[in-house]
KOLPALO-880048 format. One record per atom (N, C-alpha, C, O): residue number from 1; atom name; y, x, z; residue in three letters. Coordinates in steps of 0.1 Angstrom, whole numbers, plus 5000, padded with zeros to 4 digits. Layout:
(NUM; CA; (Y; X; Z); ala)
...
This chain:
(1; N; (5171; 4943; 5082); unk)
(1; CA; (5168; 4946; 5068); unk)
(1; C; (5154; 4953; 5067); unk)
(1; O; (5150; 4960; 5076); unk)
(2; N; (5146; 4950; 5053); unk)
(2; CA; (5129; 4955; 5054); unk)
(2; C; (5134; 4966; 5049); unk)
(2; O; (5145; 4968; 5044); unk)
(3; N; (5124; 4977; 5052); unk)
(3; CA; (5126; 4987; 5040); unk)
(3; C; (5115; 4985; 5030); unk)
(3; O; (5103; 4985; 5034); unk)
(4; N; (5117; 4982; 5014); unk)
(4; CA; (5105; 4985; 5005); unk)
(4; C; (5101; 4998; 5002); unk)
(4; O; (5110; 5007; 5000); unk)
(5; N; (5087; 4999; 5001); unk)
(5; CA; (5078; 5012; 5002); unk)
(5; C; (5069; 5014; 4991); unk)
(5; O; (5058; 5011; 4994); unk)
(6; N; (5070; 5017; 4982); unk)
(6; CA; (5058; 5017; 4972); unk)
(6; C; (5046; 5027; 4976); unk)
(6; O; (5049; 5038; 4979); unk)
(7; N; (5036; 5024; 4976); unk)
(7; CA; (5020; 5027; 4978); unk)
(7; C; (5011; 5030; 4967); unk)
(7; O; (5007; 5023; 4957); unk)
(8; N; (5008; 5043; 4969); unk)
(8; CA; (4995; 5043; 4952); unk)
(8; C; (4986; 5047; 4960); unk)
(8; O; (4990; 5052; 4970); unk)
(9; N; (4976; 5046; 4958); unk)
(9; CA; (4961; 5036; 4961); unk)
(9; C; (4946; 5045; 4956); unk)
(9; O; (4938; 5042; 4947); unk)
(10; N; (4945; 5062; 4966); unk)
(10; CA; (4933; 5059; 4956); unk)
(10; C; (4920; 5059; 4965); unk)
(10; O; (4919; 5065; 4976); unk)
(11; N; (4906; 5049; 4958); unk)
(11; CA; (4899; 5045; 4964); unk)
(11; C; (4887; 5053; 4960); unk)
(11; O; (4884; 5057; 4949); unk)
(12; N; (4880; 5054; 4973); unk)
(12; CA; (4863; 5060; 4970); unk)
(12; C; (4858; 5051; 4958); unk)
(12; O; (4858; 5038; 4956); unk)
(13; N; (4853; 5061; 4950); unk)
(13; CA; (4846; 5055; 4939); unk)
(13; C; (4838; 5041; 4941); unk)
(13; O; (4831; 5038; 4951); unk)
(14; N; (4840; 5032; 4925); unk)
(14; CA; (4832; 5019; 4928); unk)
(14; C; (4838; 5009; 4941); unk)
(14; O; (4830; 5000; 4945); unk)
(15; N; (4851; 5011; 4946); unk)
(15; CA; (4855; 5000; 4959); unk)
(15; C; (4866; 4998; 4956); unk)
(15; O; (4872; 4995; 4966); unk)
(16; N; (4874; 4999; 4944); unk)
(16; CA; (4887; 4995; 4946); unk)
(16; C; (4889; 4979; 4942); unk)
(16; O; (4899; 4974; 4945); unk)
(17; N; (4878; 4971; 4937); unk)
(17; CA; (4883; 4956; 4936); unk)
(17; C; (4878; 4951; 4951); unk)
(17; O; (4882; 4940; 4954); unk)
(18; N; (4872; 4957; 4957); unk)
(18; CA; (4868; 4953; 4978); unk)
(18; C; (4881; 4954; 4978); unk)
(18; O; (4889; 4945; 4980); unk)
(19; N; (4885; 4968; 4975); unk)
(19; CA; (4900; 4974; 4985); unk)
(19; C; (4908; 4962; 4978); unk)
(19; O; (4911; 4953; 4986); unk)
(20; N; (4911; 4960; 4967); unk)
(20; CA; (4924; 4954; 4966); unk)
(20; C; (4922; 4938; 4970); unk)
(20; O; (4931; 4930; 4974); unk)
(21; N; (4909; 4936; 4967); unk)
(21; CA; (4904; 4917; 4976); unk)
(21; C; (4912; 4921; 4994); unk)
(21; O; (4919; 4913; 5000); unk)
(22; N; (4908; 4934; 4998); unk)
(22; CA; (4906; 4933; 5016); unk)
(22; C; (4928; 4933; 5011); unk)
(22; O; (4935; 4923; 5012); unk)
(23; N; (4930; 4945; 5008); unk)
(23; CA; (4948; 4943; 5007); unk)
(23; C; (4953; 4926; 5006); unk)
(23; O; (4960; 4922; 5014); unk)
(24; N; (4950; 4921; 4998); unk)
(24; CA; (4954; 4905; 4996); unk)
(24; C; (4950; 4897; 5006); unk)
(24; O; (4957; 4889; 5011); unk)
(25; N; (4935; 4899; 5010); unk)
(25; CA; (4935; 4890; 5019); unk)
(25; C; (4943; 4891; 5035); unk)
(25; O; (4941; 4883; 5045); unk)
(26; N; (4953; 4903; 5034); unk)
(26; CA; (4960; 4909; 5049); unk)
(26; C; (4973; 4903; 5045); unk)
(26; O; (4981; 4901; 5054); unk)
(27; N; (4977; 4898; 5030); unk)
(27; CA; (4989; 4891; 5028); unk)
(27; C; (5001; 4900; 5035); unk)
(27; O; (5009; 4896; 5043); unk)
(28; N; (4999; 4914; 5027); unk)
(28; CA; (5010; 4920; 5036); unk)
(28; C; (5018; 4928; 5023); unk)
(28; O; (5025; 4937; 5026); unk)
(29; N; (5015; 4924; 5012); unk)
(29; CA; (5018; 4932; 5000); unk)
(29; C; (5030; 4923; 4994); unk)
(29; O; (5029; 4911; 4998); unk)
(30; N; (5039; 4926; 4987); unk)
(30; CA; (5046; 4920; 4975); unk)
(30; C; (5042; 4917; 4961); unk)
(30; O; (5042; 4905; 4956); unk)
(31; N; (5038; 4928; 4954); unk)
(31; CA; (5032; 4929; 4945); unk)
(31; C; (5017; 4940; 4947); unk)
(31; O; (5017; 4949; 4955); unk)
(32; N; (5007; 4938; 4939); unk)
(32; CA; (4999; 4949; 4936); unk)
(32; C; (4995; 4949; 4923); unk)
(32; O; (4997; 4939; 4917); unk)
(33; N; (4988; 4963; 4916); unk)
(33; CA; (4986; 4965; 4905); unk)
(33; C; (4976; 4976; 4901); unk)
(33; O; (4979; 4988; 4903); unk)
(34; N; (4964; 4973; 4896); unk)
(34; CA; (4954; 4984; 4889); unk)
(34; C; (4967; 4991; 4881); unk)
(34; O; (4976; 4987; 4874); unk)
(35; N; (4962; 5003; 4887); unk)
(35; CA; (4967; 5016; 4875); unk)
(35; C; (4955; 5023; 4869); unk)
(35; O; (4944; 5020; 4871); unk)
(36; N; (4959; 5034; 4859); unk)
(36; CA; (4952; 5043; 4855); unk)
(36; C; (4958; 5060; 4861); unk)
(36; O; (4969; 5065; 4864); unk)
(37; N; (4947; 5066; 4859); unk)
(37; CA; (4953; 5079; 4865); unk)
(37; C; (4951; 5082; 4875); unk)
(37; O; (4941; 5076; 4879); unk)
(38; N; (4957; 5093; 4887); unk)
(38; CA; (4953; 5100; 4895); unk)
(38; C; (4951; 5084; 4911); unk)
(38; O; (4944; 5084; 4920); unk)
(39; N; (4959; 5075; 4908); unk)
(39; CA; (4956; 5067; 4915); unk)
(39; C; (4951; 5052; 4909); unk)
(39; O; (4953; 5048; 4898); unk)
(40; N; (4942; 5043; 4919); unk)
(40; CA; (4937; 5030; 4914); unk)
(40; C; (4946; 5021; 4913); unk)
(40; O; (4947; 5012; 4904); unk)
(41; N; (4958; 5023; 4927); unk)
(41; CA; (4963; 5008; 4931); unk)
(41; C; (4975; 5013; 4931); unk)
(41; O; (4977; 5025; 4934); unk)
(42; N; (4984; 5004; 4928); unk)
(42; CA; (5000; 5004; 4931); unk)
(42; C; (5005; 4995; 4941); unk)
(42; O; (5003; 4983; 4937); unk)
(43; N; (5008; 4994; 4948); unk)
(43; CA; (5013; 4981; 4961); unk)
(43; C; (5026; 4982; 4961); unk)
(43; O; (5030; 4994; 4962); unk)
(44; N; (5036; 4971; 4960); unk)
(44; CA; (5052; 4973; 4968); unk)
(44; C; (5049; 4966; 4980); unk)
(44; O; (5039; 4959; 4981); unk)
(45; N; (5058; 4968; 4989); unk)
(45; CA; (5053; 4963; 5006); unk)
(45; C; (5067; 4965; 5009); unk)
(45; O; (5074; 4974; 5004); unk)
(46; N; (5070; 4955; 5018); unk)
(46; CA; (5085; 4951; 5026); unk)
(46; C; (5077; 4955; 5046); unk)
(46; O; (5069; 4947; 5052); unk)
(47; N; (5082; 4968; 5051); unk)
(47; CA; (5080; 4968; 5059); unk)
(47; C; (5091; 4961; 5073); unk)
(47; O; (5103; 4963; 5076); unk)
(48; N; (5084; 4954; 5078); unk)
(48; CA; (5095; 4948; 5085); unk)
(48; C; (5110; 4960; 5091); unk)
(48; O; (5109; 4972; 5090); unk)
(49; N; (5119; 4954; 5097); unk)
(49; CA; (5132; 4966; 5101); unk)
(49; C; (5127; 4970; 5111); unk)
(49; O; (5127; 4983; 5111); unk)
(50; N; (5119; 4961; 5125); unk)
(50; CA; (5120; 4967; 5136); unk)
(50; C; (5107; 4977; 5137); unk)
(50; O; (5105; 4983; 5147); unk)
(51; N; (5095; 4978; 5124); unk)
(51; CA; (5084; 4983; 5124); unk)
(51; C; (5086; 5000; 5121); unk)
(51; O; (5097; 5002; 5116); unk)
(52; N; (5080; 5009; 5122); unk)
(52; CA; (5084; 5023; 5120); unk)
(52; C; (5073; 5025; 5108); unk)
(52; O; (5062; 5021; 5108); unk)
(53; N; (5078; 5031; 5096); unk)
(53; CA; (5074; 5027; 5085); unk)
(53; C; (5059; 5034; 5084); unk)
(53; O; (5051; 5028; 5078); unk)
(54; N; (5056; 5048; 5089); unk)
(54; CA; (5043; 5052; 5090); unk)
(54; C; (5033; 5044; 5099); unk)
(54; O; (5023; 5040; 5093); unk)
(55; N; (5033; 5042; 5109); unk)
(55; CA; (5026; 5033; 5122); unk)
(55; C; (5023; 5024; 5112); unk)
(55; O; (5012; 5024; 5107); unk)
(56; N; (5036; 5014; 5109); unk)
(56; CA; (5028; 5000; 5096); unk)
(56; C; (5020; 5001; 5089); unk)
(56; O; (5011; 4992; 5088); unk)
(57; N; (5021; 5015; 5078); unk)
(57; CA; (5010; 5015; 5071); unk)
(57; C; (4997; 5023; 5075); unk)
(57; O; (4987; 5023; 5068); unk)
(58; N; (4999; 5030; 5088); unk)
(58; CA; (4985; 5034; 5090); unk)
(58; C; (4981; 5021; 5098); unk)
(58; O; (4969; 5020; 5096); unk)
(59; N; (4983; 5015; 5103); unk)
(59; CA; (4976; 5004; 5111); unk)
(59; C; (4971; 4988; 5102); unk)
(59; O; (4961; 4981; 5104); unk)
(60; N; (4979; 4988; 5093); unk)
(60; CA; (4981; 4974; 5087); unk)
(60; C; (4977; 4979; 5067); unk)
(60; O; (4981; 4972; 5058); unk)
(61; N; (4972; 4989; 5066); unk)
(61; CA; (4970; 4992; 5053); unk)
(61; C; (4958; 5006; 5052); unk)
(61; O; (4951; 5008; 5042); unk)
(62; N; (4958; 5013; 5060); unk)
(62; CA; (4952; 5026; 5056); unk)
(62; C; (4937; 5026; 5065); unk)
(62; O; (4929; 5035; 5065); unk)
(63; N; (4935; 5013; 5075); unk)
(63; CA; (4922; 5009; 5079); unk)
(63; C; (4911; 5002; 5071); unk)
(63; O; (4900; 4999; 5076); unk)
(64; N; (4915; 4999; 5058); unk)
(64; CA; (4912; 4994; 5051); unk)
(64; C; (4896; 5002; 5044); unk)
(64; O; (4899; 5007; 5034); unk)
(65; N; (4889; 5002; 5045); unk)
(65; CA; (4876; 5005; 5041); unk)
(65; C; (4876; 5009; 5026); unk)
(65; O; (4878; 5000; 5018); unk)
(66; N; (4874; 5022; 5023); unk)
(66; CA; (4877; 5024; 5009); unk)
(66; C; (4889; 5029; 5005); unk)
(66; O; (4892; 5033; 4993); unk)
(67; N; (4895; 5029; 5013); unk)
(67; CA; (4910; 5041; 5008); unk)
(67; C; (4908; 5052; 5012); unk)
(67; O; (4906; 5054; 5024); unk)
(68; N; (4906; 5065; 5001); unk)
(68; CA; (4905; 5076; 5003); unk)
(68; C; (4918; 5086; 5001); unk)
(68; O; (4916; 5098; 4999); unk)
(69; N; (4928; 5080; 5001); unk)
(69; CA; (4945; 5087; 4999); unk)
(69; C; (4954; 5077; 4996); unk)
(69; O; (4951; 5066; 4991); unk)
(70; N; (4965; 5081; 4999); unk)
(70; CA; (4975; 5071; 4996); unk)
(70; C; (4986; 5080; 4990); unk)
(70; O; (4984; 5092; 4989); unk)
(71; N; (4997; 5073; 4987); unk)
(71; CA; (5010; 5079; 4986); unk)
(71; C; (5023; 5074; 4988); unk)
(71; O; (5028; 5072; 4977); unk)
(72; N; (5030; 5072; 4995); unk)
(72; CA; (5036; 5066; 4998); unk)
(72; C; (5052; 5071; 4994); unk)
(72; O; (5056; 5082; 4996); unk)
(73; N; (5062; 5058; 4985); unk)
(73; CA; (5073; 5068; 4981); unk)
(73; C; (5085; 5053; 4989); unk)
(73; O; (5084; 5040; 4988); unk)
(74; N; (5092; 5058; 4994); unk)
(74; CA; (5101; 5052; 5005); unk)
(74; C; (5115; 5050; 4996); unk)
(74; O; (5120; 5061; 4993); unk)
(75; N; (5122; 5035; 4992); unk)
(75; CA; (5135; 5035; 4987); unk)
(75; C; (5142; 5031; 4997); unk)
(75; O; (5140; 5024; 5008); unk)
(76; N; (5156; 5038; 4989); unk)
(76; CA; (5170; 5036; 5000); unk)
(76; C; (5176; 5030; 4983); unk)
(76; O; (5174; 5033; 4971); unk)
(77; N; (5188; 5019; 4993); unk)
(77; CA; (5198; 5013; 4983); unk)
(77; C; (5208; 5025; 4981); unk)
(77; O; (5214; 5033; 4989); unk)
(78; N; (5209; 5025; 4970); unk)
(78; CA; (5221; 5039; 4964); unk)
(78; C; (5232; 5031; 4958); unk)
(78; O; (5243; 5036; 4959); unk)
(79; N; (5230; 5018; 4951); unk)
(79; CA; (5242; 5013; 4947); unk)
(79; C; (5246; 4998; 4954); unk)
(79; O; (5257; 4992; 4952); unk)
């Protein structure tokens, strides 16, 4: 089973349409979305089961040229 991870996204000034071109072109996202507010980007992301969920996104999301914070909020099935 993946775990989904929601991502908010905030980017050095003036680079968040690079950042969210470079995120899409890594085809590693579900959804993304411009926000407004303390962050630019929203991402949902299915980390694979056997991947360790911090490793994934520092290796495969937070190398990304232009991300200056992230936030990462981790769901569990409750019902």
């Amino acid at each position: 089973m993946t775990t989904c991870v929601y991502i908010q996204i905030r980017c050095k000034p003036g680079t968040t349409y690079k950042v969210a071109e470079d995120i899409a072109l890594r085809e590693i996202h579900s959804e993304l979305y411009s926000t407004s507010g303390e962050y630019d980007l929203l991402m949902k992301l299915y980390v694979p089961a056997e991947a360790d969920v911090g490793k994934y996104i520092n290796e495969n999301l937070l190398v990304i040229d232009g991300i200056e914070r992230s936030l990462t909020t981790i769901t569990f099935k409750a019902f």
